[in-house]
C-alpha positions as CSV (number, residue, x, y, z in Angstrom):
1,X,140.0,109.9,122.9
2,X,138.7,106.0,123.5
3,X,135.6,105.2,121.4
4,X,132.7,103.7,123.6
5,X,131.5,100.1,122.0
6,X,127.9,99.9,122.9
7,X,125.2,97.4,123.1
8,X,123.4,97.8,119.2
9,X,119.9,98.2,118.8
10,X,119.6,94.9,116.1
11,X,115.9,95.3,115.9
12,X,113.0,98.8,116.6
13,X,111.9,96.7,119.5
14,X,115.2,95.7,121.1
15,X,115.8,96.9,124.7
16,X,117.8,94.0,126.4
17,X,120.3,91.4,124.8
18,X,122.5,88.7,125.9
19,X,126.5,88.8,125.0
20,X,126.5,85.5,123.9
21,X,130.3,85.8,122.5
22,X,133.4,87.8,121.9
23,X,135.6,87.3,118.8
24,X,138.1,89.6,119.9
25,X,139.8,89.8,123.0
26,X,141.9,93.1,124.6
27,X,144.8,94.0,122.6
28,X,143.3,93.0,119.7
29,X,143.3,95.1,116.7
30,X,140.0,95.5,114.4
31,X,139.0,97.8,111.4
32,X,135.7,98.6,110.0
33,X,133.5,95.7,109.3
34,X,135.2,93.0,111.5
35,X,132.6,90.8,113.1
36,X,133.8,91.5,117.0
37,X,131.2,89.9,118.8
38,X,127.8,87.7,118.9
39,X,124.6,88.9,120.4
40,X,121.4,86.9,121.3
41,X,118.1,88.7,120.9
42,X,114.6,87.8,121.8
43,X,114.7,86.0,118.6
44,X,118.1,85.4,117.0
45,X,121.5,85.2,117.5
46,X,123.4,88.2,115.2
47,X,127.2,89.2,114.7
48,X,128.4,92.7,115.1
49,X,130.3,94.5,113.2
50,X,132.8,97.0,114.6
51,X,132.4,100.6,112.9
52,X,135.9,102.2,114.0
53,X,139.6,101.3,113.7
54,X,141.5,100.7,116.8
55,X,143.1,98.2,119.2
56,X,140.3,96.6,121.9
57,X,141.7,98.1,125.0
58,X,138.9,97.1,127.6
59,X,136.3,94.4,127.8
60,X,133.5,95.6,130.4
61,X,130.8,93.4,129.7
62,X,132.2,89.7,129.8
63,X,130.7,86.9,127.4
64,X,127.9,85.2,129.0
65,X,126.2,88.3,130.1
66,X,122.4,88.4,129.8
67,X,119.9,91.4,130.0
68,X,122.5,94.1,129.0
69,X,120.7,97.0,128.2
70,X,120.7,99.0,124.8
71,X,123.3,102.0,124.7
72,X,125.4,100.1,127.5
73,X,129.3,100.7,127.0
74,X,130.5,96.9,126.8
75,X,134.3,97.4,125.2
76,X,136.3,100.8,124.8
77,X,138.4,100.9,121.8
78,X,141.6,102.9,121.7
79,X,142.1,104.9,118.5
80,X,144.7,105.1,116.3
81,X,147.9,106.6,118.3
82,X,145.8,106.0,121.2
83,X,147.7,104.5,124.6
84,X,145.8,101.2,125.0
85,X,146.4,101.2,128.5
86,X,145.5,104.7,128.8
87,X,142.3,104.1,127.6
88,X,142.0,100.5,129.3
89,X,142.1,102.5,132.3
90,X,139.7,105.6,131.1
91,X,136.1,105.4,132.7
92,X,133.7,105.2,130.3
93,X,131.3,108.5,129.9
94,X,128.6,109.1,128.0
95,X,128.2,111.9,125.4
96,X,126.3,114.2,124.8
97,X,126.8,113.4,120.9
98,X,126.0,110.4,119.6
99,X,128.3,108.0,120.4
100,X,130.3,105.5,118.1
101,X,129.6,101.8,118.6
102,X,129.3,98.7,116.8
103,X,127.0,98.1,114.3
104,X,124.8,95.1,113.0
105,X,124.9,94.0,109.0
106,X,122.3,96.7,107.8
107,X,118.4,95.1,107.4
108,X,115.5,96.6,106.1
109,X,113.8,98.8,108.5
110,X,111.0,96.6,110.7
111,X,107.5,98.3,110.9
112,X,107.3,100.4,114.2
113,X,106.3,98.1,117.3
114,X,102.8,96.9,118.6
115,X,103.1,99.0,121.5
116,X,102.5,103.0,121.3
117,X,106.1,104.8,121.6
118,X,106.0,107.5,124.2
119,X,104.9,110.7,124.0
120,X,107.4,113.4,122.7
121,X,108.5,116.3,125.1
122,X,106.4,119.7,125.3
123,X,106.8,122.1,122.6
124,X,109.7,124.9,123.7
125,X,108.2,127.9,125.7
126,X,107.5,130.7,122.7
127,X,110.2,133.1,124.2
128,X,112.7,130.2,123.3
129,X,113.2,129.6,119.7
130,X,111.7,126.2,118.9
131,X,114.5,123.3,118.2
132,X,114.8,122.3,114.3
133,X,113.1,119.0,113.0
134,X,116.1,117.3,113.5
135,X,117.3,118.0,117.0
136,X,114.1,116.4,118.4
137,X,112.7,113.3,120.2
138,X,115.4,110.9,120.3
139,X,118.6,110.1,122.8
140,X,118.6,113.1,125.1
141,X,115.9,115.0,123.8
142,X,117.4,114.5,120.2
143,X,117.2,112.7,117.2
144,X,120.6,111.6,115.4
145,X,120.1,112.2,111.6
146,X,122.9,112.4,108.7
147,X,123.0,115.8,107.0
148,X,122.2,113.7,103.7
149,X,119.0,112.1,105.7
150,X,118.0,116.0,107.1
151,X,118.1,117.3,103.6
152,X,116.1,114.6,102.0
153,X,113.4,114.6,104.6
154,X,113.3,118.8,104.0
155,X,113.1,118.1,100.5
156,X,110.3,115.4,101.0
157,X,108.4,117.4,103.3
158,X,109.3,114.6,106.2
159,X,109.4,115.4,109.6
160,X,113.0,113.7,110.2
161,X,112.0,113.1,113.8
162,X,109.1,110.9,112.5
163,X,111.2,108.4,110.4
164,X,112.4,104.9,112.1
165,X,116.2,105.1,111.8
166,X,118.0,101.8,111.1
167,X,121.9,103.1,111.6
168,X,123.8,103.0,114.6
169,X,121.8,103.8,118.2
170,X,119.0,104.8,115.8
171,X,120.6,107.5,113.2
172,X,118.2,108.2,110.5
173,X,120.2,107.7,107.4
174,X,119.5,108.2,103.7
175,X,117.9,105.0,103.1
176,X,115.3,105.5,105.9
177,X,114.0,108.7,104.2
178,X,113.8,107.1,100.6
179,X,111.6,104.5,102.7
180,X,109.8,107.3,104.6
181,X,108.4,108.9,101.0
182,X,106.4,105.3,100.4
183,X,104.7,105.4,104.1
184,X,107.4,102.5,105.5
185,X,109.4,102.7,108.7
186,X,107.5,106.2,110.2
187,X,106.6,106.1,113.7
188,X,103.3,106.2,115.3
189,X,101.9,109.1,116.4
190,X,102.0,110.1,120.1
191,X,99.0,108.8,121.3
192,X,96.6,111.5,123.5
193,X,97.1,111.4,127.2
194,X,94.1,109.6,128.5
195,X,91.9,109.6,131.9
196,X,91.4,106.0,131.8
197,X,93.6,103.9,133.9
198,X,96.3,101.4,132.3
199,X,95.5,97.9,132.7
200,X,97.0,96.0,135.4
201,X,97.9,92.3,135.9
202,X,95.0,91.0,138.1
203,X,97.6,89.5,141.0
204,X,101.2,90.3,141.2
205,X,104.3,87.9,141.9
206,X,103.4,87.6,145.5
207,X,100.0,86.9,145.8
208,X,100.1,84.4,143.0
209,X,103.1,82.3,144.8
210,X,101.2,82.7,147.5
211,X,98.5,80.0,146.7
212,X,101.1,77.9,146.4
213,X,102.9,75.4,149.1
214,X,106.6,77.0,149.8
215,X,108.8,74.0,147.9
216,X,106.5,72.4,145.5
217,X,107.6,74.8,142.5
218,X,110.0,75.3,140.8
219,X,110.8,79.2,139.4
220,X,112.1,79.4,135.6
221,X,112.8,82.9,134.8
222,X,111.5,84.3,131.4
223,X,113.9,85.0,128.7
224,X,113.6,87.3,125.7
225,X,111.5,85.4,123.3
226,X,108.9,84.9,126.1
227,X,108.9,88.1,127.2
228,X,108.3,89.7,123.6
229,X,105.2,87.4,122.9
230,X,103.9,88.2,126.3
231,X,104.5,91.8,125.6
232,X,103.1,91.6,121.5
233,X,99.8,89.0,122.3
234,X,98.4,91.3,125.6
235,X,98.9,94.1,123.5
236,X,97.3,92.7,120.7
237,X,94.3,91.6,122.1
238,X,93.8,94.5,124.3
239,X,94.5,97.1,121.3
240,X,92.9,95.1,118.3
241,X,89.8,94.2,118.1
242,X,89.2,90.7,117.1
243,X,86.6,88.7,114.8
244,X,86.9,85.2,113.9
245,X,85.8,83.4,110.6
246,X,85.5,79.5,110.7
247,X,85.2,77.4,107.4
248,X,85.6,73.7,106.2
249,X,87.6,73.0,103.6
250,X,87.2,70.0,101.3
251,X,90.6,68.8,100.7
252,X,90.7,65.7,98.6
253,X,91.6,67.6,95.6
254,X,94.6,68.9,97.4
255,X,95.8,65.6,98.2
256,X,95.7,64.3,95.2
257,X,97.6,66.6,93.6
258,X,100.0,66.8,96.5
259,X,101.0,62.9,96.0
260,X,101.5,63.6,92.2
261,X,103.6,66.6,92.4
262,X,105.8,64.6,95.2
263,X,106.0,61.8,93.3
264,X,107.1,63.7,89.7
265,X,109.9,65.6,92.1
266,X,113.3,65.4,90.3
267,X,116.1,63.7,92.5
268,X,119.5,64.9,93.3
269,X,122.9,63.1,92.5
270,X,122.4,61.1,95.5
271,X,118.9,59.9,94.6
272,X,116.5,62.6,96.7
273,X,114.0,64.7,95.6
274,X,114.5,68.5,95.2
275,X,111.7,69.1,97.1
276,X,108.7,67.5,98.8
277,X,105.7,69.4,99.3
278,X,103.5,69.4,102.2
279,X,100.1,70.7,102.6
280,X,101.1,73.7,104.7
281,X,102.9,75.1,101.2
282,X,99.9,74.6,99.8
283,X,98.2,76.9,102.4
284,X,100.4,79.8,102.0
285,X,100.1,79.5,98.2
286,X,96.5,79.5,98.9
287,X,96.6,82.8,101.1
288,X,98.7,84.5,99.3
289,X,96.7,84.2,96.2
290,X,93.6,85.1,98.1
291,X,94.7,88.0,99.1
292,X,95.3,89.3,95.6
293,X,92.2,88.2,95.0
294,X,90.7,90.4,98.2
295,X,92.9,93.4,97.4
296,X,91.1,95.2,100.2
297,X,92.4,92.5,102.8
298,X,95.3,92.8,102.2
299,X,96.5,96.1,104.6
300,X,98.0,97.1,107.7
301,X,95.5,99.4,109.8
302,X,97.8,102.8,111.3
303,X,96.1,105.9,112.4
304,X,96.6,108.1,109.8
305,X,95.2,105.7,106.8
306,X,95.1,102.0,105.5
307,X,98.3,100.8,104.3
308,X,97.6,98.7,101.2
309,X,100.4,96.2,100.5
310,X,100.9,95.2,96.6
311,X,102.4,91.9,97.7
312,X,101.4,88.8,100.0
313,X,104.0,88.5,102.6
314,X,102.7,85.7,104.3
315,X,104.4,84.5,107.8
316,X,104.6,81.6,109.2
317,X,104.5,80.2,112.7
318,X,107.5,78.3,113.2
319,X,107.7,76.2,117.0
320,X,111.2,77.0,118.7
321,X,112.6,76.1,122.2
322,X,111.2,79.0,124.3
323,X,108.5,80.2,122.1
324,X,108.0,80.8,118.3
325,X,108.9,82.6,115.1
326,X,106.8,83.7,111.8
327,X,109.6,83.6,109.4
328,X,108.3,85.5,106.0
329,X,107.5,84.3,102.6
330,X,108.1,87.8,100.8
331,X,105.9,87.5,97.1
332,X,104.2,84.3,98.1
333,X,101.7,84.7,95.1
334,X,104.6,84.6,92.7
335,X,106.5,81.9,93.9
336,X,105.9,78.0,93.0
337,X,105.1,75.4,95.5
338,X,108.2,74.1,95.2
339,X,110.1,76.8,96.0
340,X,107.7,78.3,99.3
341,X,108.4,74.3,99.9
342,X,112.4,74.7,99.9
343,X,112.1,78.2,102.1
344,X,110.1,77.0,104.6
345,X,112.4,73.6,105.1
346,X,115.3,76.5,105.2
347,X,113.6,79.0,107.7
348,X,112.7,76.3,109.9
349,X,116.1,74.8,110.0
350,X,117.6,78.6,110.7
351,X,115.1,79.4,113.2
352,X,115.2,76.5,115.8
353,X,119.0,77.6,115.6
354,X,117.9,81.4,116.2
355,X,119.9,82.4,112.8
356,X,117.2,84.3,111.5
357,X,117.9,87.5,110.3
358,X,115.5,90.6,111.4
359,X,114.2,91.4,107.9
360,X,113.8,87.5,107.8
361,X,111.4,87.3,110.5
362,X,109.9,91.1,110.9
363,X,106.8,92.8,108.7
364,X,105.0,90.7,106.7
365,X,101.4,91.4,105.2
366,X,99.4,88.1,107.0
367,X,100.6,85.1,108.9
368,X,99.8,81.1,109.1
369,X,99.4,79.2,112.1
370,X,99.4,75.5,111.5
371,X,98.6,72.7,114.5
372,X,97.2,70.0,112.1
373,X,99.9,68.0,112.6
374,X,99.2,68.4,116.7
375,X,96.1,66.8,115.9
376,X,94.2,70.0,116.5
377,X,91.3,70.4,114.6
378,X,89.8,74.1,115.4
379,X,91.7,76.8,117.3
380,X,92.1,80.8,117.2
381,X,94.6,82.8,116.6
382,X,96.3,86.1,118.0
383,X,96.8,88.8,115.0
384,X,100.1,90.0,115.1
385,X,100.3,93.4,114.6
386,X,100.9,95.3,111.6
387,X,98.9,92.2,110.0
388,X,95.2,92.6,110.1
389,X,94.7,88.8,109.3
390,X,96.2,85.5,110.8
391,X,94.7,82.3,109.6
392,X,94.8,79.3,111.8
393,X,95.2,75.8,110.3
394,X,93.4,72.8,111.7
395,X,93.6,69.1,110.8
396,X,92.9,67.4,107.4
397,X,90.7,64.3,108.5
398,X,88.1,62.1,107.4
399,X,84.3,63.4,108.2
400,X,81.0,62.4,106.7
401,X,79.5,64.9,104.4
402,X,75.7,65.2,102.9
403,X,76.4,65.6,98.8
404,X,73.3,65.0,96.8
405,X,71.1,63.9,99.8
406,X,73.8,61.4,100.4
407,X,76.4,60.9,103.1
408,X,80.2,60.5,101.7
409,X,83.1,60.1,103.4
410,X,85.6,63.2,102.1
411,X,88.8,64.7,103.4
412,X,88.2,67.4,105.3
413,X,90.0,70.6,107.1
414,X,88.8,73.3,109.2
415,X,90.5,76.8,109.1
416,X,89.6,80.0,111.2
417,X,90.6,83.5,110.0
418,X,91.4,86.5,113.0
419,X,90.9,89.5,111.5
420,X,91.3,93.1,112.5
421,X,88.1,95.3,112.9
422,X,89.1,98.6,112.2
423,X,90.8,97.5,109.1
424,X,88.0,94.3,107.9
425,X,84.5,94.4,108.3
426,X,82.7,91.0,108.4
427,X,81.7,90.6,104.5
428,X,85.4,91.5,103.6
429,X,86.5,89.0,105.8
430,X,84.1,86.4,104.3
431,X,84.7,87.1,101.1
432,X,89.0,86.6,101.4
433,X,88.0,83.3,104.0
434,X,86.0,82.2,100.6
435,X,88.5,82.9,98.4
436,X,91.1,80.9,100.1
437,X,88.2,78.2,100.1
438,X,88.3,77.8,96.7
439,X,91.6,77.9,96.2
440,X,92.7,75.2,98.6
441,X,90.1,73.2,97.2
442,X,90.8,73.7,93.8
443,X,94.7,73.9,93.7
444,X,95.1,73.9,90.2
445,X,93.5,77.6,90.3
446,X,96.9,78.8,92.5
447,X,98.1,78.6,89.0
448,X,96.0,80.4,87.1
């Protein structure tokens, strides 16, 4: 029987993506593991991986193609034995069980997505027996779970239809159980039906273009990225509420030590340093250190209790064509300046060419948002759910300042922490913005 090749799920939030390329053409013969095609998402570009052996007997979604939904067939594959014209031919059907398809390299499971899932179907009527945990709420009314996955999840007391799955269309496999028993990768509850009416943009297409003289626009169509930061930020602000922390920074010392480190950097063979750090390293340093410091700030806010992280995973907000990208620094507080330095220079190199992986790019613990070098010297920032912080990065500049009765002339920089009500009140919030105060302005205690 032809095996269906459909559109992968590469990330939880994935609903669209773009076939950007085919490495195989018909009549080509693949095997498990062969990268067959390339496939743009909001926010990178990933290969897939075929998951079956076979010949490639029809192409139906060309390269080129943008928008194609998840689940979509786009290839049939003949199987071993199979007539390749035969199945060429075969109109493509979908199953009732879940189908084969190809695969992306595996990546961590992402946290569940800003916005709340749907709800799941009614309970069965009590004259009909009730479906087991692991027929429920996923593609048809089901959810696709390996026997291995069902029996852990029994074992571990999980409900298997709760658990994030990371294989193909979704499957909940082992690893997303063992990930399940820490608190990672479950979904949100179903949230309540409510009375209260959804909120609605305030004009629509029309009435917007209608201000406008018919010919003096021009109409670019959104893609992806700028969809999914549409989508994330309106959620964000309408969902979390939002305090904001300004503070000025004295950052002489900083640059100071900044010039010396820079200037001890070994060189290569060709005469170049190893590395050549820049204030913003400094920054995440800072943050991630603070946040050790503030244990208690350092959490993701979800319904059923406060998810306290042991590590600083700090973000960072990278500029892209289109939009942006907070590529991760996992274990910030245990990593030298020199190399948060070298992963940043590599993340922002990857990420302007959208070659980010998904566990690159999704979780985190906080984020940084730097427009110093914009010349910016105050803004806010939008959380980005699951953080409960974001800390945005103004200027360093020159300013008076009253020491001693007297007025000196000192390097200054302005920074504003966003932070998430429900999970930091205002003293906790003061307390980690302080803590990152003294750090920044004291580097040498990043070391301590």
């Amino acid at each position: 029987m032809p095996i269906n090749i459909l559109m992968p799920a590469l990330s939880p939030t994935m609903e669209k993506g773009n076939l950007a390329k085919w490495l195989k053409k018909e009549g080509d013969k693949v095997k498990s593991g062969d990268v067959i095609a390339e496939i743009e998402t909001d926010k990178a570009t990933m290969e897939v991986e075929a998951i079956d052996e076979g010949t490639i007997a029809k192409i139906l979604v060309p390269e080129g193609t943008q928008d194609v939904p998840v689940n979509d067939v786009i290839a049939v594959l003949a199987g071993e034995g199979e007539d390749v014209k035969a199945a060429g031919s075969a109109k493509p059907s979908a199953s009732a069980a879940p189908p084969k398809a190809a695969e992306a390299p595996a990546a961590a499971p992402a946290p569940a997505p800003a916005a709340p899932r749907a709800a799941p179907p009614p309970a069965a009527p009590a004259s009909q027996p009730a479906a087991p945990a692991a027929q429920a709420n996923g593609h048809g009314g089901r959810v696709f779970s390996s026997p291995l996955a069902r029996r852990l999840a029994k074992e571990a007391g999980i409900d298997v239809g709760m658990v994030t799955g990371t294989g193909p269309h979704g499957r909940v496999v082992a690893r997303d159980v063992e990930q399940a028993k820490s608190g990672k990768g479950l979904k949100a509850p179903a949230a309540a039906p409510s009375s209260a009416p959804s909120i609605a943009p305030t004009m629509s297409d029309k009435q917007i273009l209608s201000l406008f003289e018919p010919g003096s626009y021009d109409i670019v169509p959104h893609d992806g990225m700028r969809r999914t930061i549409a989508q994330r930020l309106t959620a964000s602000i309408q969902n979390v509420p939002h305090f904001y922390l300004t503070i000025d920074c004295d950052i002489g010392k900083l640059l100071a030590a900044r010039e010396e480190i820079n200037a001890a950097a070994p060189k290569d063979k060709e005469k170049k340093p190893l590395y050549k750090i820049s204030v913003n390293d400094f920054v995440i340093k800072a943050m991630a250190v603070a946040l050790q410091r503030i244990p208690n700030c350092n959490v993701s806010w979800t319904e059923s209790g406060m998810v306290k992280h042991h590590h600083s995973d700090v973000g960072v907000a990278v500029a892209m064509p289109g939009g942006l990208i907070t590529p991760i620094i996992r274990k910030a507080e245990t990593k030298t300046l020199s190399t948060i330095s070298n992963e940043m220079k590599d993340f922002a190199a990857r990420a302007r060419s959208r070659k980010l992986k998904p566990e690159e790019y999704q979780g985190g613990t906080t984020a940084v948002s730097n427009l110093g070098m914009y010349g910016i010297s105050h803004f806010t920032a939008v959380i980005n759910p699951p953080h409960a912080t974001i800390l945005a990065v103004g200027t360093s500049e020159e300013r008076p300042v009253v020491r001693g009765g007297k007025i000196e002339i000192a390097h200054m920089m302005s920074v504003t922490l966003s932070c998430d009500h429900r999970a930091i009140d205002g003293a906790l919030g003061a307390e980690l913005i302080g803590a990152f105060k003294q750090l920044i302005e004291n580097p040498v205690m990043m070391m301590v």
